[in-house]
N, C-alpha and C positions, 0 to 999 in steps of 0.2 A: 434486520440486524438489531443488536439491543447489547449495547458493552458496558451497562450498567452494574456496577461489582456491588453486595451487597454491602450494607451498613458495615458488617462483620468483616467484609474484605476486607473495604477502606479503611477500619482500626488497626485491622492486620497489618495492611503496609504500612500506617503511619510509625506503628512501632517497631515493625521491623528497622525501618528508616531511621527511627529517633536511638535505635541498638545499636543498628552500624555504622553511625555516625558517632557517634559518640565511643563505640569499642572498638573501631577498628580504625580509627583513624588514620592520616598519613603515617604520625609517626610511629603508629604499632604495625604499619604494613613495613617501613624501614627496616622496623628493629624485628620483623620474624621472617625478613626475605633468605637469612645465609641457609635455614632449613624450612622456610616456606612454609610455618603451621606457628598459629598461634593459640598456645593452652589455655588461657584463659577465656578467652574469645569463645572456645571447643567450647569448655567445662560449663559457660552461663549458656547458650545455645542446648546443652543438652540438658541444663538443670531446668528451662523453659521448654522442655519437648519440643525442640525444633529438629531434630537430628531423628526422632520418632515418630516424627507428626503422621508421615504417613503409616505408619503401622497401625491394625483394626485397634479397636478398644480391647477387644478380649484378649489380645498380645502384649498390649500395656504400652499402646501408644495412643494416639488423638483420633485417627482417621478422618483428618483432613483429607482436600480434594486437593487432584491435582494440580486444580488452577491456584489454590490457596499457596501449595507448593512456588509453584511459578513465581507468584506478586514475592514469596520471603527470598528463592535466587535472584530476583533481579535488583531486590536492593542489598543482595549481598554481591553484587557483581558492581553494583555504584559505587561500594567502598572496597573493592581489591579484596575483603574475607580472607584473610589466611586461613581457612579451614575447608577439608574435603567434601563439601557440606552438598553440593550433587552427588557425589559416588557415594555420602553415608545415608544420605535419605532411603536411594534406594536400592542400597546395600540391607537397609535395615527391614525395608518393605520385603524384599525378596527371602530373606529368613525369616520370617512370620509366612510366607506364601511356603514356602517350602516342610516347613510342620516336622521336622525329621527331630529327633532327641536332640543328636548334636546340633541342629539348627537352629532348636530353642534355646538351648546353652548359649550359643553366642551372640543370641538375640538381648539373652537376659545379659551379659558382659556391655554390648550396646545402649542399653539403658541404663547403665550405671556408667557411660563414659568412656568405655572403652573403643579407639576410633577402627574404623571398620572401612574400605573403601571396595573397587570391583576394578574387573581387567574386561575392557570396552571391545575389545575384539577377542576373539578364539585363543587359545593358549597354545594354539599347535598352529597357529596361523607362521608364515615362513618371516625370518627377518627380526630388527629390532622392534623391540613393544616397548609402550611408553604405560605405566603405572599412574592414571592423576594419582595427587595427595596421598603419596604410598607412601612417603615418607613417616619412619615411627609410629607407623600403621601395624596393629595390631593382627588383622587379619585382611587380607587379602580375597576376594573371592573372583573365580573365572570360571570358563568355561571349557570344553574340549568333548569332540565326539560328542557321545550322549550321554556327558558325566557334568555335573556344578562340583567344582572343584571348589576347598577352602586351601588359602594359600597360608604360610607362616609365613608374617609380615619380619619377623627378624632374619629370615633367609635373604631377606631382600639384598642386592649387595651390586645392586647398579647404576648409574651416575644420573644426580640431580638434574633437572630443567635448570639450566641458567638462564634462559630468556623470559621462562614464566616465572622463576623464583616461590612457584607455591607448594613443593614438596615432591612433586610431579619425581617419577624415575625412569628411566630410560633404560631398559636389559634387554643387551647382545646376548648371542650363543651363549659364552660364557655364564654369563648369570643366569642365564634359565636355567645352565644344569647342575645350579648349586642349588635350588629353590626346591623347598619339602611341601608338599602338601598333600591331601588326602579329599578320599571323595565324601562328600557332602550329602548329595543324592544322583542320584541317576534316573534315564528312564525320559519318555517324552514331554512328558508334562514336567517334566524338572528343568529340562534344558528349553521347553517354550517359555517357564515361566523366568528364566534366565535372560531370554532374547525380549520379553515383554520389559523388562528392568532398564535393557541396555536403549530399548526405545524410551522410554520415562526419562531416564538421563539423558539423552541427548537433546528431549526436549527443557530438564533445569539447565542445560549446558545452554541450549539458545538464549534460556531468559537471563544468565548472568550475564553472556554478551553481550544483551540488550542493557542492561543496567551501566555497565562499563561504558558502553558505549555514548549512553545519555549524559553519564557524569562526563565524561571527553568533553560531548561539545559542549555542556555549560562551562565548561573550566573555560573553553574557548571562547563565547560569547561572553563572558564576563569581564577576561582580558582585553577582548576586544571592545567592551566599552570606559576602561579604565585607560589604556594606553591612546598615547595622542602622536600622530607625524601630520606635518605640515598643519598643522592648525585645527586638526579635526582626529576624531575616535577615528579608532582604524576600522571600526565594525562600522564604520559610513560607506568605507570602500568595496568595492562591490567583488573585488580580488577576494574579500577578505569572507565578507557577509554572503558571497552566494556559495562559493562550496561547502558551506556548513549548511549552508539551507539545505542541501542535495544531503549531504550527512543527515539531518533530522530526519529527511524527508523517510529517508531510506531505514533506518534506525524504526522510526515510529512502524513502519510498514514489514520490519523483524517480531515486531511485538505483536503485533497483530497477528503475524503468520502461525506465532509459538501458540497463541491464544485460539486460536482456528483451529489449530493441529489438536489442542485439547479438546474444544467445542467436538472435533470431529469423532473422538475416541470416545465421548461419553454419550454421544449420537449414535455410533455404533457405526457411521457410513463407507460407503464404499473408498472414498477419499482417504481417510484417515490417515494411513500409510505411508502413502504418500505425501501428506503434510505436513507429517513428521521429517521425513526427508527433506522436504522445502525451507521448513522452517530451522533444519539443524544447516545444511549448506549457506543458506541465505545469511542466518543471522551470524556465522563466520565469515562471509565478502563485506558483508555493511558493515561488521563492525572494525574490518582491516584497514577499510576506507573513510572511516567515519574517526578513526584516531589518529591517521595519517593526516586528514584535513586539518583535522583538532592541534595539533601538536606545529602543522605548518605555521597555524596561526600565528601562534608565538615566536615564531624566527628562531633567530639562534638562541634563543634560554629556551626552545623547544625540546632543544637536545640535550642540557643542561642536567646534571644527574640532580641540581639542587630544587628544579620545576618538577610537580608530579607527574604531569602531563604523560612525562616515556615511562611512569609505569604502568599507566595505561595501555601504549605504544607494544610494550611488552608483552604483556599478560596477554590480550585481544588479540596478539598474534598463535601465541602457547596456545590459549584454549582452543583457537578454531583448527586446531592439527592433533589434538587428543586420541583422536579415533585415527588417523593418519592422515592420509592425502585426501581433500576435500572433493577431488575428483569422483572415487569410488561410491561417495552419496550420490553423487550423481547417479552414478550407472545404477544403484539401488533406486533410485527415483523412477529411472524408466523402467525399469522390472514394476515395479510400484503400478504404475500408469498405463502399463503398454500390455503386460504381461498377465491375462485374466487369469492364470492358474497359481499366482504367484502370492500365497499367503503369509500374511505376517500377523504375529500374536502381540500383541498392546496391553497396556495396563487397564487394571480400572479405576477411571477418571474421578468417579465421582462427584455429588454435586456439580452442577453445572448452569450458572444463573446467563449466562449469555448466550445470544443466538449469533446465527451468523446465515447469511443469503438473505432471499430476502422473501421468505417465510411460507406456509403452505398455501395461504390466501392468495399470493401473489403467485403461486407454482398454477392453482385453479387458474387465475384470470390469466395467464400463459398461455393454458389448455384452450379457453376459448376462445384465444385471439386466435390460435394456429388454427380452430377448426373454423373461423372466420375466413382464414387466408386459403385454405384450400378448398373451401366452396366457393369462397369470388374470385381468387386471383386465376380468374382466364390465362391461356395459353396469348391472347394477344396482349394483353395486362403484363405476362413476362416477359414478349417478344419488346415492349415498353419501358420496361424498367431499367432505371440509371441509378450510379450511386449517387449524381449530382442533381440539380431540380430540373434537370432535361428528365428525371425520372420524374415530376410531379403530373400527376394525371386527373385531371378538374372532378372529372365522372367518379373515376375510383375515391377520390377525397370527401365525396357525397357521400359515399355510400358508408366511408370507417365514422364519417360524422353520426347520421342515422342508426350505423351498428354501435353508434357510443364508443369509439375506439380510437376517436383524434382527438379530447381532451378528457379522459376521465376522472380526470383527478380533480377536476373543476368545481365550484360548488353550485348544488344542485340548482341553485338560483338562475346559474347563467348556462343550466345547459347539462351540465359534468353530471357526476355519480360521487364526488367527495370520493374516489379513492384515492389510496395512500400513496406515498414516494415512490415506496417498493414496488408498488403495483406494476407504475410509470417504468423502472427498471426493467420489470420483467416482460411488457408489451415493447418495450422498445428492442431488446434482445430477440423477440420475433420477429420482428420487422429487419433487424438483421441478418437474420435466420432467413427471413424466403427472400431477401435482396431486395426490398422495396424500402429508398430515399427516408432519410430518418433527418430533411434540414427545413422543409420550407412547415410542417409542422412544430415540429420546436421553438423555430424562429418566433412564428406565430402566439406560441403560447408565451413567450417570453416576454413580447408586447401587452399581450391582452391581459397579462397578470400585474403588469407596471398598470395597464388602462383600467385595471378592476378597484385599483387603490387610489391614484389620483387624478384622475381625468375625469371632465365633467360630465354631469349626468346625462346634456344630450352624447357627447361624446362614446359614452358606455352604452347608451338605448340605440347609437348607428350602430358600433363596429362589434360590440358583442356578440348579438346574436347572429352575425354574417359569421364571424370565426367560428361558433359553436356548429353549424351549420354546414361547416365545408365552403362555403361562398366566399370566400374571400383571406387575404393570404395580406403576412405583413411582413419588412423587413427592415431592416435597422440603416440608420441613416449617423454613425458615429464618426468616424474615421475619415478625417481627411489627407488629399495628396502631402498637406504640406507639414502634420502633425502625427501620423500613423497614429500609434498606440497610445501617446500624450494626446488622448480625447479632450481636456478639460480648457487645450492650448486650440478649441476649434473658433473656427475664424467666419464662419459661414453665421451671416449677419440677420437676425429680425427686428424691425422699425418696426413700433406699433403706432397704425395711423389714427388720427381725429375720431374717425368711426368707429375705432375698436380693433379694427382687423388689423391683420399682421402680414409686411412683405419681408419676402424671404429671398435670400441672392445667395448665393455659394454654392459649393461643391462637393460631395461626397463620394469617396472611393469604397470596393471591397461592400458595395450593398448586395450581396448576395438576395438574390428573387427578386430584387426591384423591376426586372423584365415579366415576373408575374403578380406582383404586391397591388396590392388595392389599396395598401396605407405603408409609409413609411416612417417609423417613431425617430424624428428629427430632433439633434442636439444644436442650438443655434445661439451664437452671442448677442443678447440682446444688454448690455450696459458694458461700453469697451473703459469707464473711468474706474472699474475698481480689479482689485486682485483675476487672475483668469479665469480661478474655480470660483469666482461669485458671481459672476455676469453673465449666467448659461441658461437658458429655460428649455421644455422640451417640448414638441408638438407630437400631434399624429397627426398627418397630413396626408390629407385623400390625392394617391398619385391621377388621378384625373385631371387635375388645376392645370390650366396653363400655365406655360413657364417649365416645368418639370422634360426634362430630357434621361434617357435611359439608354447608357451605351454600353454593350460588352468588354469585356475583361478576361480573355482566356485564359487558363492557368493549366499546369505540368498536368495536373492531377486529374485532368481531362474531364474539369467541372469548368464554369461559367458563373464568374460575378460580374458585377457592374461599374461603373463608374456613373453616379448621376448629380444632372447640372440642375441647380435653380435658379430663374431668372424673373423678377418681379413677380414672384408667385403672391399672391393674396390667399393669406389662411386667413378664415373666421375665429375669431377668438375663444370660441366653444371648445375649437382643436387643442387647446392649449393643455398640457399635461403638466400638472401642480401648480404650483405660485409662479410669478417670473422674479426671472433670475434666483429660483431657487432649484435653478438643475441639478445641483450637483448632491443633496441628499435622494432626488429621485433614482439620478446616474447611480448611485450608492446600492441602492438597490436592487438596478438590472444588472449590474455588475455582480453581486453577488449570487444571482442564478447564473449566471455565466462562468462563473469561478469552479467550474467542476470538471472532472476529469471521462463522466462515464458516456458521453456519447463520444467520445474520441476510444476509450476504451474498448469496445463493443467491435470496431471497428480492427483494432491490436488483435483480440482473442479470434476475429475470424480469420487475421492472416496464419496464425498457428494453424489452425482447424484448416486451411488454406495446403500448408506444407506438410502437414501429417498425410494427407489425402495423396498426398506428390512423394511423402518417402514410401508409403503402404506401395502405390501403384507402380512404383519405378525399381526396376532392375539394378542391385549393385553388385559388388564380388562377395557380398556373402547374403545372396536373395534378395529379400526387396531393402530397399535404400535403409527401412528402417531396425533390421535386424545388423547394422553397422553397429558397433559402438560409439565411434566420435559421428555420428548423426543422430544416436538416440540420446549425447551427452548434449550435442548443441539445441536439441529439441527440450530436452528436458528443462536446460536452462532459461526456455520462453517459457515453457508453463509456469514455473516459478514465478516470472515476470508478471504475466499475465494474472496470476492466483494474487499476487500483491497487489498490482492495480486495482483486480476487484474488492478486494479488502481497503481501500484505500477509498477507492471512491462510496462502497458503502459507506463507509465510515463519516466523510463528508455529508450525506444523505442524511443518516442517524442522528449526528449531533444536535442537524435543524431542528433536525424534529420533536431532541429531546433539549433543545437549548442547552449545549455541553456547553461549560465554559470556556473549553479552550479550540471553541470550534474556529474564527476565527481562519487559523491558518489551515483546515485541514482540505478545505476547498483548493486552494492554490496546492497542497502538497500531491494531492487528487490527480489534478488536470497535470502538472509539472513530469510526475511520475511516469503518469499514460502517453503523455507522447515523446518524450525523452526516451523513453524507454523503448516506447513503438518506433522511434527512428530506429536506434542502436539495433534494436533485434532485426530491424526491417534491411539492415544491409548487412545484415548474417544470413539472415535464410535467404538474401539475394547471393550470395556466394554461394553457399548450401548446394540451394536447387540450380546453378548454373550447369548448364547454357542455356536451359528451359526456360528460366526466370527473365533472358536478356526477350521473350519474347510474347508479346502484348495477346493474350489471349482469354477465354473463358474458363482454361483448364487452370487448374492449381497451383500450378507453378507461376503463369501467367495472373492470378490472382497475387501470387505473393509479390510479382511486380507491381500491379498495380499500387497493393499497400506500401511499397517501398516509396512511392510520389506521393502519395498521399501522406503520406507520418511526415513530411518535412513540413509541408502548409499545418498539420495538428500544432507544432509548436510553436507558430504563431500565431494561429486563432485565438480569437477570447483573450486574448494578452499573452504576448510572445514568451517564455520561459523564463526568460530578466525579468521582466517584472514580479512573478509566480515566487521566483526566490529571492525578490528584495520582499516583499508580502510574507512569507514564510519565514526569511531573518528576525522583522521587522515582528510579526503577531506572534509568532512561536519560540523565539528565542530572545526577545526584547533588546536587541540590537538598534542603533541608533538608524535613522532613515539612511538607506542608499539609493535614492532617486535625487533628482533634484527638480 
């Protein structure tokens, strides 16, 4: 992945920003609501070629790209725009495409100003139609049968959007059969390149979403750090501070989706189509939900016609009903997905500086981990395999060592190959793939990467090369009975003796593999006179020591953690990981490899692949389960899910890599999203596939039980979901602290 916009982008959005901040302000969004268009606004927009950017050069426009497109909707969608400024793009695009005389005509009217907007569905489709920005809209253009119709915008003569207030018209029976128009062109390629437009729009229609919807919650985190009750910011409050986190989270993960759906159109992929459909449904729910939260914030002046906030509220409801009932994307979605013969024609994208997955390099090291897996993974090897470390197999863990397959990303000093994130991404996704245990390695690598930076050098010359190895297995020693997720509040005590060495007394819960660990990386108080997060130091400690006790822990999820005791254990001071009592910049660190969403993720996307296998296979009243409608709507709505999570958790990956600056929260936004999300879906396709789902098996259904136990332990791994969105208020929207 690489979301790097180039130098030219990031000027493009600053000015667009610095345009519609400045012209379109609150109070000129007020004073153009009674007819929802603002001329002046139009006339500088079209005098900067924005209304023709995407028209080629030789038509007499810029032929910008569609993403350049996108970055100028989304900051006209932060300032409310009174102008038709999706429907004229590519309204404008599609009359250059169409080449016809009259088509040039009103191309050349377009560039001089004249506003031009389109009809989103069929013109012969049954029922009322909704016109965006048709208002004193000069021409109109739609579609029908195999005709591109041009409409006369002063026939128009049917009643305004009052809830979007942006020009928008709404024509019953009546008005359509006052309406004059004439055909434009006809013929296949008129009418695909008509349905290629109506996709192009629906992707600016996502991106102003996403704009509106950012501008929401900063109006909201802003308030919430200005207004005070009971003695404190109200964005302290966790009422307050975490459903915006959920808004961002969700919002951010719209933007992404809109930016994919392009990546995928100027890639040419199979995907595409269906991205576009994700991302036009998707960034209409987040942003329904994302101004509802926003506007909650403020209390009663949220309702307040004299707060911006409910034109927010407004608008983000209008736009995401444009094309009509959000539902029927859906069902385009699963046509999209499901349906191989089901073609759909796209624009052309155009430049295109970003990538998205996670690259061909890492597609190759894919290919040979799989053919790794199918030459060693024995029939007894599967009869063995767990998804918990009852699936860890000492022999098999040898052999991914020696194949170079349990840590490659390592550098080559201690063992690894130095390859990349993405690599790690995509060998992990196989190892999902044939079902073989994706925890007591990670766990491992998680240690040995904290042990490669500050642990001493006999300490990295023992446990190094035993992990590189496959020999030995580490597991984390954080959380205790009487402090859960407040790691920093841990109570389990080390005295360093005359000699040097260090005894160690307390308790640790939730040590997942401590029953096969050869080291456990121990958080322990060693100075109880000062603050709680300054008295902490961290060990790795060889579970051999006497003293060390290891007890099970059963869980729903039909895994196996620990609970283990220390009892005058003596560590050697060489064990010792960083300075003492300087735990808490190291914790800082393991923490933020933990902060991610994609081995929980990995886990989501197999339960989908899980219930597609169970609607394909199973009998319903109209063939198999999956040619149902509401099974291929509630299906469709996990791929979305799942398409955002992995957008999301890349994205967290990328930043590292490229030092984003507002990387920060995207870790937490990552992990928060994947298994929030994997619960929620995980008790839909538990209804879905019922009665099959209430029963514990290896079949599909019985798989999508299983994920149903398992997504509730996700949200609280790694830091339970509270924390994920005080983290996320807190880095991403600079809300004051809500922890204490």
């Amino acid at each position: 992945m690489n979301l790097q916009l180039t130098p030219e982008q990031v000027q493009l959005r600053e000015s667009m920003a610095r345009l519609f901040r400045e012209q379109s302000s609150s109070a000129r969004v007020r004073s153009a609501e009674p007819q929802g268009f603002d001329p002046a606004l139009w006339r500088q927009l079209c005098e900067l070629g924005i209304v023709t950017m995407r028209v080629p050069e030789t038509a007499g426009g810029a032929d910008m790209s569609l993403l350049d497109a996108l970055l100028v909707a989304e900051e006209a969608g932060r300032h409310l725009a009174c102008v038709p400024l999706a429907e004229a793009i590519v309204s404008a695009r599609l009359l250059a495409a169409l080449a016809s005389d009259h088509a040039s005509e009103l191309l050349q009217l377009v560039l001089t100003g004249s506003r031009v907007t389109l009809l989103p569905v069929p013109l012969d489709q049954p029922g009322a139609l909704l016109v965006p920005g048709a208002s004193g809209a000069a021409t109109v253009l739609a579609c029908r049968a195999d005709q591109v119709l041009v409409i006369d915008g002063t026939t128009l003569s049917g009643t305004l959007s009052a809830l979007s207030a942006d020009g928008s018209v709404v024509l019953n029976a009546e008005d359509r059969g006052r309406l004059q128009w004439r055909t434009l062109a006809s013929g296949n390629d008129a009418v695909q390149a008509f349905v290629a437009a109506v996709e192009e729009w629906k992707l600016l229609k996502a991106a102003l979403l996403v704009g509106l919807s950012a501008q929401a919650i900063g109006l909201a985190a802003a308030y919430s750090c200005e207004r005070h009750q009971f003695g404190k910011a109200i964005g302290s409050f966790q009422g307050i501070a975490h459903p915006l986190a959920d808004a961002l989270t969700e919002v951010d993960g719209a933007r992404l989706l809109t930016w994919h759906a392009a990546w995928a159109i100027a890639r040419r992929t199979p995907q595409a189509a269906a991205l576009v459909s994700m991302a036009s449904w998707w960034s209409g729910q987040s942003a329904c939900r994302a101004v509802a939260r926003a506007l909650h914030s403020f209390g009663g002046y949220g309702v307040s016609l004299e707060y911006d906030i409910q034109l927010y509220y407004r608008r983000a409801r209008a736009w995401s009903l444009q094309a009509g009932d959000p539902q029927r994307e859906l069902d385009k979605l699963a046509d999209r997905l499901w349906s191989p013969d089901h073609v759909v024609p796209l624009p052309d994208a155009g430049e295109m500086p970003l990538e998205f997955g996670y690259g061909a390099g890492a597609e190759a090291f894919a290919d040979q981990v799989r053919a790794f897996f199918r030459t060693h993974l024995t029939d007894e090897l599967k009869a063995h395999a767990h998804h918990s470390v009852d699936g860890y197999h000492p022999a098999f863990n040898r052999q991914l060592a020696d194949a170079g397959l349990l840590f490659p990303h390592w550098p080559k000093a201690h063992g690894g190959q130095d390859r990349s994130p993405f690599d790690m991404h995509a060998l992990q996704a196989v190892f999902e793939e044939f079902g073989w245990q994706r925890i007591t390695a990670p766990i491992t690598n998680q240690v040995a990467q904290i042990v490669m930076r500050f642990a001493s050098e006999e300490a990295k010359e023992e446990a190094l090369p035993r992990f590189a190895r496959g020999e030995a297995l580490a597991c984390l020693g954080f959380s205790e009975p009487s402090c859960g997720s407040d790691v920093f509040a841990a109570k389990t005590r080390a005295v360093q003796l005359p000699d040097g060495d260090w005894k160690i007394d307390g308790q640790k819960i939730f040590t997942t593999a401590a029953n096969l660990a050869d080291y456990v990386f121990l958080l322990a108080r060693t100075n109880t006179e000062v603050a709680k997060h300054a008295g902490l130091t961290l060990f790795l400690v060889p579970m051999h020591l006497p003293g060390i006790e290891v007890h099970p822990v059963h869980t729903l999820q039909d895994e196996r953690t620990n609970i283990t005791y220390f009892a005058d254990v003596r560590v050697p001071d060489r064990y010792r990981v960083g300075a003492v009592n300087a735990g808490t910049s190291v914790m800082s660190a393991t923490l933020e490899l933990e902060h991610s969403g994609d081995q929980y993720r990995l886990s989501y996307a197999n339960m989908l692949e899980h219930a597609l296998k169970w609607a394909r296979h199973t009998l319903g009243d109209y063939g198999s389960q999956l040619e149902d409608k509401q099974v291929r709507r509630r299906l469709a709505k996990v791929a979305v899910h799942t398409t955002l999570a992995q957008d999301l958790c890349y994205r967290a990956t990328w930043s590292v890599v490229a030092q984003a600056p507002d990387r920060a929260a995207y870790g937490p936004m990552s992990k928060l999203f994947s298994t929030e999300q994997y619960h929620r879906d995980a008790l839909d396709l538990m209804e879905l596939c019922a009665p099959h789902s209430l029963l514990a098996s290896d079949e599909a259904a019985g798989l999508v039980e299983l994920g149903y136990r398992q997504s509730i332990g996700m949200t609280i791994y790694g830091g339970t979901s509270e924390i994920h969105r005080s983290l996320i208020a807190e880095q991403g929207l600079g809300m004051p602290r809500s922890r204490t």
